[in-house]
mmCIF file as Biopython writes it, N, C-alpha, C and O atoms, coordinates in Angstrom:
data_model
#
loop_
_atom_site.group_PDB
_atom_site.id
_atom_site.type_symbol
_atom_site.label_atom_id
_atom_site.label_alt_id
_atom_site.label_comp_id
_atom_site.label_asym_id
_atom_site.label_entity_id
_atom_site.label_seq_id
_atom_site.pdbx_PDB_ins_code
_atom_site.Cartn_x
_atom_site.Cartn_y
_atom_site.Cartn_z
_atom_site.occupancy
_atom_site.B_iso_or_equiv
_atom_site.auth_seq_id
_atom_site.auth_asym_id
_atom_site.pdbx_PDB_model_num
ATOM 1   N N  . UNK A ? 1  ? 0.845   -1.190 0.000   1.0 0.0 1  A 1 
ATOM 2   C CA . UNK A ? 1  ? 0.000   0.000  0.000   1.0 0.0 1  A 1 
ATOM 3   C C  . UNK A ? 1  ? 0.883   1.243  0.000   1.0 0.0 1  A 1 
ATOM 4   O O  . UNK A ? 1  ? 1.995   1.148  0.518   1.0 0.0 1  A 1 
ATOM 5   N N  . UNK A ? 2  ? 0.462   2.489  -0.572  1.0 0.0 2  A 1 
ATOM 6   C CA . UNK A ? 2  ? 1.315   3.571  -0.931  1.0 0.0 2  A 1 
ATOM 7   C C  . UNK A ? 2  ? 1.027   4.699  0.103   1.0 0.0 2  A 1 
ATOM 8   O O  . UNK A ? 2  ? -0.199  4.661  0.217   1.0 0.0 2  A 1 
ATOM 9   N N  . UNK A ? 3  ? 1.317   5.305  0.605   1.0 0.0 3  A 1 
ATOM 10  C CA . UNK A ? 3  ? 0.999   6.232  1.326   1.0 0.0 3  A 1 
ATOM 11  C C  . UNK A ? 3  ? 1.499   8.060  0.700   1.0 0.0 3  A 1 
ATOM 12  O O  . UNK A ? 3  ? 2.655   8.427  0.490   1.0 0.0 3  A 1 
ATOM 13  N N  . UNK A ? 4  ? 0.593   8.667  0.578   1.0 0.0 4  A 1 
ATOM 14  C CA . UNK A ? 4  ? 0.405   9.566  0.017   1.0 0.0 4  A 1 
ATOM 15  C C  . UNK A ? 4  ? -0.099  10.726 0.816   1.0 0.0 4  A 1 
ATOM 16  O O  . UNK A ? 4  ? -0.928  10.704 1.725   1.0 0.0 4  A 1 
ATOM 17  N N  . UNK A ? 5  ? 0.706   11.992 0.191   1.0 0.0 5  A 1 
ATOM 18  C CA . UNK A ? 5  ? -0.077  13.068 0.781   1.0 0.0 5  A 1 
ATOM 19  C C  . UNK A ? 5  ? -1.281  13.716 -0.054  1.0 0.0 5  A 1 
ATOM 20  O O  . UNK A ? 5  ? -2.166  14.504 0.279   1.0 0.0 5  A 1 
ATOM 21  N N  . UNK A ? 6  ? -1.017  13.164 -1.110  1.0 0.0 6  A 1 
ATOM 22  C CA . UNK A ? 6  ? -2.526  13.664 -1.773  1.0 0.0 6  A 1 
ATOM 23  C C  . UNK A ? 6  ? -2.715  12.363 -2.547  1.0 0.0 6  A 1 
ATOM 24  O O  . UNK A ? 6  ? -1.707  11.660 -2.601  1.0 0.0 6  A 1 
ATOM 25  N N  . UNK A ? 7  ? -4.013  11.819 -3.269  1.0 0.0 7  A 1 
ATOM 26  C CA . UNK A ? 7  ? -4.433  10.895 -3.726  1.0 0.0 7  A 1 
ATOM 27  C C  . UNK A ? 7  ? -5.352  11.283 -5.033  1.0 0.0 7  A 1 
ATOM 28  O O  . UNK A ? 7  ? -6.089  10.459 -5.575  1.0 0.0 7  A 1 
ATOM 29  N N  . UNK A ? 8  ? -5.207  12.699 -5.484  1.0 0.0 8  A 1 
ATOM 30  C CA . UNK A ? 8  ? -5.862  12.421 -6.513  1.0 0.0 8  A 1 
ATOM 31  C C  . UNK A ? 8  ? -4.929  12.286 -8.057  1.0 0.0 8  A 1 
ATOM 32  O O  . UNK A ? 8  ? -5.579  12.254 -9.102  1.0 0.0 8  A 1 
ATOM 33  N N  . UNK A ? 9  ? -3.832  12.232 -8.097  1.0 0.0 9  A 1 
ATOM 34  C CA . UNK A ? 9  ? -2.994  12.028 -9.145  1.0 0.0 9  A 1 
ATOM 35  C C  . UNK A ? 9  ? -2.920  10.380 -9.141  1.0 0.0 9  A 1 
ATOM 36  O O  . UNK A ? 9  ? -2.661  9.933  -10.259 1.0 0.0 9  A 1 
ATOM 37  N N  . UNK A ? 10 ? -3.071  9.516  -8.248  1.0 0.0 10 A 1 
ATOM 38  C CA . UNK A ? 10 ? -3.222  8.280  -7.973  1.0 0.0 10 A 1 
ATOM 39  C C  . UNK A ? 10 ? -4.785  7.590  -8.722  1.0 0.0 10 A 1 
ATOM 40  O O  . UNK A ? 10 ? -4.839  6.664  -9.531  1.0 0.0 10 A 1 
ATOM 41  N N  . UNK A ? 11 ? -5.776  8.261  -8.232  1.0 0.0 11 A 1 
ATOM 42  C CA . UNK A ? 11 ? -6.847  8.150  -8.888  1.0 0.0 11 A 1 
ATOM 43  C C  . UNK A ? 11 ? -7.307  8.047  -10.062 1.0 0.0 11 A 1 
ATOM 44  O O  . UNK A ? 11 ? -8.300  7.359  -10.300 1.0 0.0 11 A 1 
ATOM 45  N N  . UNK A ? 12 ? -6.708  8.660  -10.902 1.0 0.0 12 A 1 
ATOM 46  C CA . UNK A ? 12 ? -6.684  8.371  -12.128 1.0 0.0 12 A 1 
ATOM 47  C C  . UNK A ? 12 ? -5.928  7.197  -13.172 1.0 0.0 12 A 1 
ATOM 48  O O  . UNK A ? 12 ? -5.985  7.082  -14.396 1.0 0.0 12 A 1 
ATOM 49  N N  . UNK A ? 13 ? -5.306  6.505  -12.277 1.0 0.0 13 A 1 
ATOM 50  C CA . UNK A ? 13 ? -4.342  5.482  -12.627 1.0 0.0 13 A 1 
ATOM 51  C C  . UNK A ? 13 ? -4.849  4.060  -13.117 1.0 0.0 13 A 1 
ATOM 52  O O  . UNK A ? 13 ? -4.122  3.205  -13.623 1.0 0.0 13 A 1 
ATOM 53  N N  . UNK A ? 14 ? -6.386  3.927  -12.856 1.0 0.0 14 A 1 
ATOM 54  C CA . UNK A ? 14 ? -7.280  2.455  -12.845 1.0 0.0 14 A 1 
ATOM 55  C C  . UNK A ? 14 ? -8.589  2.859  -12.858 1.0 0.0 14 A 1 
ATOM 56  O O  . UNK A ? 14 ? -8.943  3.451  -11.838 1.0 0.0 14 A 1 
ATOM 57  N N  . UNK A ? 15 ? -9.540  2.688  -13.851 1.0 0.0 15 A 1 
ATOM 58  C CA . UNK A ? 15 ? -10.844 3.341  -14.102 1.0 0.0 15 A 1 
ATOM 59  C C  . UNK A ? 15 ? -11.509 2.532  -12.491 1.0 0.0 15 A 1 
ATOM 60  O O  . UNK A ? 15 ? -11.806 3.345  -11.616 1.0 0.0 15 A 1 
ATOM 61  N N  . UNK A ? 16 ? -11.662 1.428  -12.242 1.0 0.0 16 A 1 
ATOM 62  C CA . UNK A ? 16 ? -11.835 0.618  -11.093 1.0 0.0 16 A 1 
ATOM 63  C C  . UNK A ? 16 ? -11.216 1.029  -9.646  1.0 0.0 16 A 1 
ATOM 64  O O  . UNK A ? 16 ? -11.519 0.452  -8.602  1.0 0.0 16 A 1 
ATOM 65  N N  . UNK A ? 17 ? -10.374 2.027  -9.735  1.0 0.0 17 A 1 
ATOM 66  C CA . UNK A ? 17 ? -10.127 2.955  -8.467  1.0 0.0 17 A 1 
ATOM 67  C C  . UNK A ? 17 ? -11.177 3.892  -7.627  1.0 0.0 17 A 1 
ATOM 68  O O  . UNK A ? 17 ? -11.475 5.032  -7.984  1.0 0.0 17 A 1 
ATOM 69  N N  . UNK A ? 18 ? -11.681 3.259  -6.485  1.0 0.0 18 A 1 
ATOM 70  C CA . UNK A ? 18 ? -12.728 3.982  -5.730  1.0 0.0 18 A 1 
ATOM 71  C C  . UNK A ? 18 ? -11.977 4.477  -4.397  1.0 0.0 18 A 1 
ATOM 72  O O  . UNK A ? 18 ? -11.126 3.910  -3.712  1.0 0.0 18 A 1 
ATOM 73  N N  . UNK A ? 19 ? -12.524 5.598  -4.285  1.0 0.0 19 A 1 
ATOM 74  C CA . UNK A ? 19 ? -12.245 6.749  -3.153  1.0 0.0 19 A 1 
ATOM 75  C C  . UNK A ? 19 ? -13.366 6.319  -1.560  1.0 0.0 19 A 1 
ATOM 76  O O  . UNK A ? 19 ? -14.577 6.264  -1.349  1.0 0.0 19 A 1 
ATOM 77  N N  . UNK A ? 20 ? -11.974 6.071  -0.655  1.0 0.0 20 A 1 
ATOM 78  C CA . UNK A ? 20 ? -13.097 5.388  0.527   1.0 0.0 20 A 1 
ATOM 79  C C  . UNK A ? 20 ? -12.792 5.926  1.872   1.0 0.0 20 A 1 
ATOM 80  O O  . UNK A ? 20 ? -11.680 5.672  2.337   1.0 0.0 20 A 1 
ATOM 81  N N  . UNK A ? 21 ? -13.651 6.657  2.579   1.0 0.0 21 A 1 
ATOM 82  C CA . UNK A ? 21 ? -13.307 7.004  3.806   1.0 0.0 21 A 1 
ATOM 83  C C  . UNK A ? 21 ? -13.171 6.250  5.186   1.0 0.0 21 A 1 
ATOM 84  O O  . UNK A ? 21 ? -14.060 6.613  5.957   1.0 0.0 21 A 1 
ATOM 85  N N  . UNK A ? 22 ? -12.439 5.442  5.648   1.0 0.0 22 A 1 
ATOM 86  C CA . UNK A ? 22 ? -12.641 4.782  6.579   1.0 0.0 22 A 1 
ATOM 87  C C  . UNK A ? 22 ? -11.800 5.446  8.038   1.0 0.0 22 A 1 
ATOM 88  O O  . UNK A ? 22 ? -10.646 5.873  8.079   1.0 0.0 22 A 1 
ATOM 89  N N  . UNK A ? 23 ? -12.627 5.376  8.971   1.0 0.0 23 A 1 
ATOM 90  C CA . UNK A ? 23 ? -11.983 5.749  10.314  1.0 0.0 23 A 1 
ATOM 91  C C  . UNK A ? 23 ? -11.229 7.486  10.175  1.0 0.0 23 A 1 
ATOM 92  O O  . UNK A ? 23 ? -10.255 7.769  10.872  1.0 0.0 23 A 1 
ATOM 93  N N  . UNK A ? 24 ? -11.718 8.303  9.397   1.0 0.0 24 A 1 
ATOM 94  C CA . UNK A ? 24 ? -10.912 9.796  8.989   1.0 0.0 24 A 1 
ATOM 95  C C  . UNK A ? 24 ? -9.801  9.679  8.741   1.0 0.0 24 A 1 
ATOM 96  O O  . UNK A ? 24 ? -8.839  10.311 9.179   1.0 0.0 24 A 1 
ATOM 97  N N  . UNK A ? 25 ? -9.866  8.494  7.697   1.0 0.0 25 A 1 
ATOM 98  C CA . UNK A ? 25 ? -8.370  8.178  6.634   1.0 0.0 25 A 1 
ATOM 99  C C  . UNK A ? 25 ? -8.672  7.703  5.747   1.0 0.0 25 A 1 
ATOM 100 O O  . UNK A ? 25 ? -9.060  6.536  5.686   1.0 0.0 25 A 1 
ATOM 101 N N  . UNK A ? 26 ? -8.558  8.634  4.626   1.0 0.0 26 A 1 
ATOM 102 C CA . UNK A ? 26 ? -8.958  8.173  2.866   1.0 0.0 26 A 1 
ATOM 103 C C  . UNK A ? 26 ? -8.120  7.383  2.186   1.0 0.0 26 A 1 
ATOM 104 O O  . UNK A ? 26 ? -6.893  7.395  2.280   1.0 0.0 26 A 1 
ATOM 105 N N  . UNK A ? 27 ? -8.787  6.681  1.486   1.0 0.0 27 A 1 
ATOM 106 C CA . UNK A ? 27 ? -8.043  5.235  1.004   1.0 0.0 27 A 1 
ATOM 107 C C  . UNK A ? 27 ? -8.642  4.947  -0.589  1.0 0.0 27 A 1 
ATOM 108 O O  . UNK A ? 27 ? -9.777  4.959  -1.063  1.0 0.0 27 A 1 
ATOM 109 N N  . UNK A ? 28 ? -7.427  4.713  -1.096  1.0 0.0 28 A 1 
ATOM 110 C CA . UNK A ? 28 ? -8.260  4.533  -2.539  1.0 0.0 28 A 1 
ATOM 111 C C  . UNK A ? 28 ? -8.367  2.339  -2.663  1.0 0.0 28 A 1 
ATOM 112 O O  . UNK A ? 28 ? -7.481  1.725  -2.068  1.0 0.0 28 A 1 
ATOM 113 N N  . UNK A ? 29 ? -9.063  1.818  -3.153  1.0 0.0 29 A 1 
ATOM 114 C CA . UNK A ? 29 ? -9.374  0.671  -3.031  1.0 0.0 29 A 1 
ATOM 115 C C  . UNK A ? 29 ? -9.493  0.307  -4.325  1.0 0.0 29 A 1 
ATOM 116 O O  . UNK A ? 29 ? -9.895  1.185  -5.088  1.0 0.0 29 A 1 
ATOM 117 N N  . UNK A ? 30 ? -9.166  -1.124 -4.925  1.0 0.0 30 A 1 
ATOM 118 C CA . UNK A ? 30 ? -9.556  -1.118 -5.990  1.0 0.0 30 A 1 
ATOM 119 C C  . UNK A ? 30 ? -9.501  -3.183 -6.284  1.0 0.0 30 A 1 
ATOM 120 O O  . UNK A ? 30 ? -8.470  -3.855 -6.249  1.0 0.0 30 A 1 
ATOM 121 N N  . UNK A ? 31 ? -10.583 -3.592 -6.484  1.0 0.0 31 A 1 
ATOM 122 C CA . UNK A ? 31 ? -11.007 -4.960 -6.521  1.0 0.0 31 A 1 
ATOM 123 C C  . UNK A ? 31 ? -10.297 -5.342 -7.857  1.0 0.0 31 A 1 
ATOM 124 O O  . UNK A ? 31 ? -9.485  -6.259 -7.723  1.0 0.0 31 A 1 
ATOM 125 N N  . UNK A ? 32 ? -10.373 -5.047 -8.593  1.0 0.0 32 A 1 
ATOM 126 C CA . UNK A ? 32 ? -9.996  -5.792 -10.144 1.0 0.0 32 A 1 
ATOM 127 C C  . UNK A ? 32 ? -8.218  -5.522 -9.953  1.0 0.0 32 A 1 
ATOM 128 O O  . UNK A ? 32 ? -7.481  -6.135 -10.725 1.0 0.0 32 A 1 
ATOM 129 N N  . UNK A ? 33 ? -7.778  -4.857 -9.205  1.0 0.0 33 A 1 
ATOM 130 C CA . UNK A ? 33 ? -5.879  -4.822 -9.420  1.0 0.0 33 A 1 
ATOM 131 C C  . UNK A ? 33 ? -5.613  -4.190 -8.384  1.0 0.0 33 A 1 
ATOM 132 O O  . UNK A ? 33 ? -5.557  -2.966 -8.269  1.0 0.0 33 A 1 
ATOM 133 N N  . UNK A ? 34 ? -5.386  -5.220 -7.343  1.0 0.0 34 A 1 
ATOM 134 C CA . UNK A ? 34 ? -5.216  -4.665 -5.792  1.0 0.0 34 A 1 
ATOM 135 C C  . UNK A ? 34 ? -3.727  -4.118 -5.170  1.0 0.0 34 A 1 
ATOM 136 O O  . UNK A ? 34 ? -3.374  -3.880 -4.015  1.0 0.0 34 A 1 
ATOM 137 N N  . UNK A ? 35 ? -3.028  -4.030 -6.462  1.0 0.0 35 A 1 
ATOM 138 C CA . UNK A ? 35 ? -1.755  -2.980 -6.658  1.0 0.0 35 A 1 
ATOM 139 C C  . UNK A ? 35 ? -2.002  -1.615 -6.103  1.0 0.0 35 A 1 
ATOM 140 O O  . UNK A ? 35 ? -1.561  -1.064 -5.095  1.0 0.0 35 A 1 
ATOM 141 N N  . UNK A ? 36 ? -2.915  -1.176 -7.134  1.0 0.0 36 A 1 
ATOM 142 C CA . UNK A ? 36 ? -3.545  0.225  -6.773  1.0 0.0 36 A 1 
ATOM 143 C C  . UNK A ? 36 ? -3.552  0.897  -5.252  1.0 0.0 36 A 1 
ATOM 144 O O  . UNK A ? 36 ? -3.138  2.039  -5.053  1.0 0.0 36 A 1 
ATOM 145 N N  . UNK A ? 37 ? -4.040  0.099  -4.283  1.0 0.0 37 A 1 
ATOM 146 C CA . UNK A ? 37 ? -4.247  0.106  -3.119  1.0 0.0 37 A 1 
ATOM 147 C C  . UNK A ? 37 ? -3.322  1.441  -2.373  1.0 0.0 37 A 1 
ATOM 148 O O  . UNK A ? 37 ? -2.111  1.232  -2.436  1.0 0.0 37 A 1 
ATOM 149 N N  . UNK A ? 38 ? -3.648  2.552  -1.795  1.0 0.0 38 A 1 
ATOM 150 C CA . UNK A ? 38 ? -3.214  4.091  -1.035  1.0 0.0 38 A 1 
ATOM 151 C C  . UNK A ? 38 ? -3.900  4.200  -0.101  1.0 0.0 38 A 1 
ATOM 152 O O  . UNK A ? 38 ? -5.092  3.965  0.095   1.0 0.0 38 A 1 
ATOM 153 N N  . UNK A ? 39 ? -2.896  4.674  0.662   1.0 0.0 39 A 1 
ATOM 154 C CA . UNK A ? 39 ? -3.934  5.624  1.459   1.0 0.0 39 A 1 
ATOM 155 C C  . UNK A ? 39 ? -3.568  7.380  1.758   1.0 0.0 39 A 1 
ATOM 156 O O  . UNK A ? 39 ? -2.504  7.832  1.333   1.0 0.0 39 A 1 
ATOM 157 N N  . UNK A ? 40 ? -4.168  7.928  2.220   1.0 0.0 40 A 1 
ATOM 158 C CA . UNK A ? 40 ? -3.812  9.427  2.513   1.0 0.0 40 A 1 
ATOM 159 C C  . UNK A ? 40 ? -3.025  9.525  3.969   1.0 0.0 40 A 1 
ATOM 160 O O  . UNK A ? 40 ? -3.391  8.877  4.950   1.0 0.0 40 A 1 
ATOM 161 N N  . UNK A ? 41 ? -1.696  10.582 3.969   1.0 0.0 41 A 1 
ATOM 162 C CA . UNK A ? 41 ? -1.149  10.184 5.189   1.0 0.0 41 A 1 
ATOM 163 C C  . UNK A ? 41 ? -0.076  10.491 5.177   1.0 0.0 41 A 1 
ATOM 164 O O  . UNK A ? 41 ? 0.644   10.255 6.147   1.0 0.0 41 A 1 
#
């Protein structure tokens, strides 16, 4: 998992990249290529 201070240049990297808030830490998630996987931080 990548840790990032911003996540939207990441976002665009996998049409299947979803934006997820868990616990007031954003995380990008992504089922079809679990490479993708960030969080904000």
């Amino acid at each position: 998992m990548k840790i990032r201070n911003s996540l939207k240049a990441l976002m665009t990297r996998h049409r299947a990249n979803k934006l997820v808030r868990r616990r007031g830490r954003v995380y990008i998630i992504n089922k079809v290529d679990k490479r993708y996987k960030a969080r904000q931080g």
